[in-house]
DRENDO-1510 file (C-alpha; in Angstrom, 1 decimal, always signed):
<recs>
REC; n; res; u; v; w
REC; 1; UNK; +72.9; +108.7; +82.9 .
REC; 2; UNK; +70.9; +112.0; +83.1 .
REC; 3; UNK; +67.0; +112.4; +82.8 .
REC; 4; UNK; +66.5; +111.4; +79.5 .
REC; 5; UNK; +68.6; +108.0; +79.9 .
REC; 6; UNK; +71.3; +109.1; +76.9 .
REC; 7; UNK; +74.1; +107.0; +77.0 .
REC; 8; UNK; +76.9; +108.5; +74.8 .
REC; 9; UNK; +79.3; +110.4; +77.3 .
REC; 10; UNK; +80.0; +113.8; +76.9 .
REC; 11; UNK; +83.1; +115.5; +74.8 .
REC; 12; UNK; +85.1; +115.1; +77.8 .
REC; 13; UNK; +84.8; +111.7; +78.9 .
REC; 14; UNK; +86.8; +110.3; +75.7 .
REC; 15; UNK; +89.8; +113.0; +76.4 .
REC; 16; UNK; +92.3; +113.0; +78.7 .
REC; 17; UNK; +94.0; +116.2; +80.5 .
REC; 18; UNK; +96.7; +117.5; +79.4 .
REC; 19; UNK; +100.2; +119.0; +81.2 .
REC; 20; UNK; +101.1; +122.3; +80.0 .
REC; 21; UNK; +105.2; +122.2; +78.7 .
REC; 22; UNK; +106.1; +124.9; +81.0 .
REC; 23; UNK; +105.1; +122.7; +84.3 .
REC; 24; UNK; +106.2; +118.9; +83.0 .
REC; 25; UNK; +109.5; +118.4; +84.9 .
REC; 26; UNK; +112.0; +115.7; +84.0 .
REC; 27; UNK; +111.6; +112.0; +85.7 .
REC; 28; UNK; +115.3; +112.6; +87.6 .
REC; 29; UNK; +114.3; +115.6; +89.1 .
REC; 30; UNK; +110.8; +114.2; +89.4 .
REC; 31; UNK; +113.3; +111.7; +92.0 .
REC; 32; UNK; +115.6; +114.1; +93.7 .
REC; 33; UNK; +111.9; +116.4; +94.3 .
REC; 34; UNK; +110.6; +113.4; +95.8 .
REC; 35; UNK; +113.4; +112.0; +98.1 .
REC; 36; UNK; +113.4; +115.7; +99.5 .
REC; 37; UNK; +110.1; +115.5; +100.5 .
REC; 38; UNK; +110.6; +112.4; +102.5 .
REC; 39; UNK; +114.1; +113.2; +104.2 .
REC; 40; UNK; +111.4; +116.3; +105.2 .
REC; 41; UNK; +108.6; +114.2; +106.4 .
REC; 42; UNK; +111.3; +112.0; +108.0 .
REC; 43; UNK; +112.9; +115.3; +109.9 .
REC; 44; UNK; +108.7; +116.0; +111.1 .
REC; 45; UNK; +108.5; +112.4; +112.4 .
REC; 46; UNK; +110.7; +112.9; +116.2 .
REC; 47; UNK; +109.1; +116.0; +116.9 .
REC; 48; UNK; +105.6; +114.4; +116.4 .
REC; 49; UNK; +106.6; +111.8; +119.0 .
REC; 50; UNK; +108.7; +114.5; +121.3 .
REC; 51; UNK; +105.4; +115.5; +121.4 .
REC; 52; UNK; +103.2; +113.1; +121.9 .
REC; 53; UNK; +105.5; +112.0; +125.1 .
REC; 54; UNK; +105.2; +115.6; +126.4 .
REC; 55; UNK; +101.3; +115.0; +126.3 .
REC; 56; UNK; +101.5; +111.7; +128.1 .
REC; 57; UNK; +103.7; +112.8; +130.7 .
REC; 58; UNK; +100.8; +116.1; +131.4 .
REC; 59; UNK; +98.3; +113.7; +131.5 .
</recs>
């Protein structure tokens, strides 16, 4: 509510975004983008703790 306590909502509060065409991608590749993301994040994972036991051992 602003200053002057009017309660209808704005143009944009009733809309919803939208996705251009050009940058919607279909829900299989939607998959294979995702499961590529996590074989990476799983690829991160060992070095994180290869590190972490480096740190230990300096300590």
């Amino acid at each position: 509510m602003g200053r002057d306590d009017n309660k209808t909502g704005g143009n944009n509060a009733r809309s919803l975004p939208q996705t251009p065409k050009n940058q919607k991608i279909k829900p299989a590749d939607m998959k294979e983008e995702m499961a590529r993301e996590f074989a990476e994040l799983r690829s991160l994972q060992p070095k994180r703790e290869r590190m972490n036991a480096n740190e230990k051992k300096r300590k």
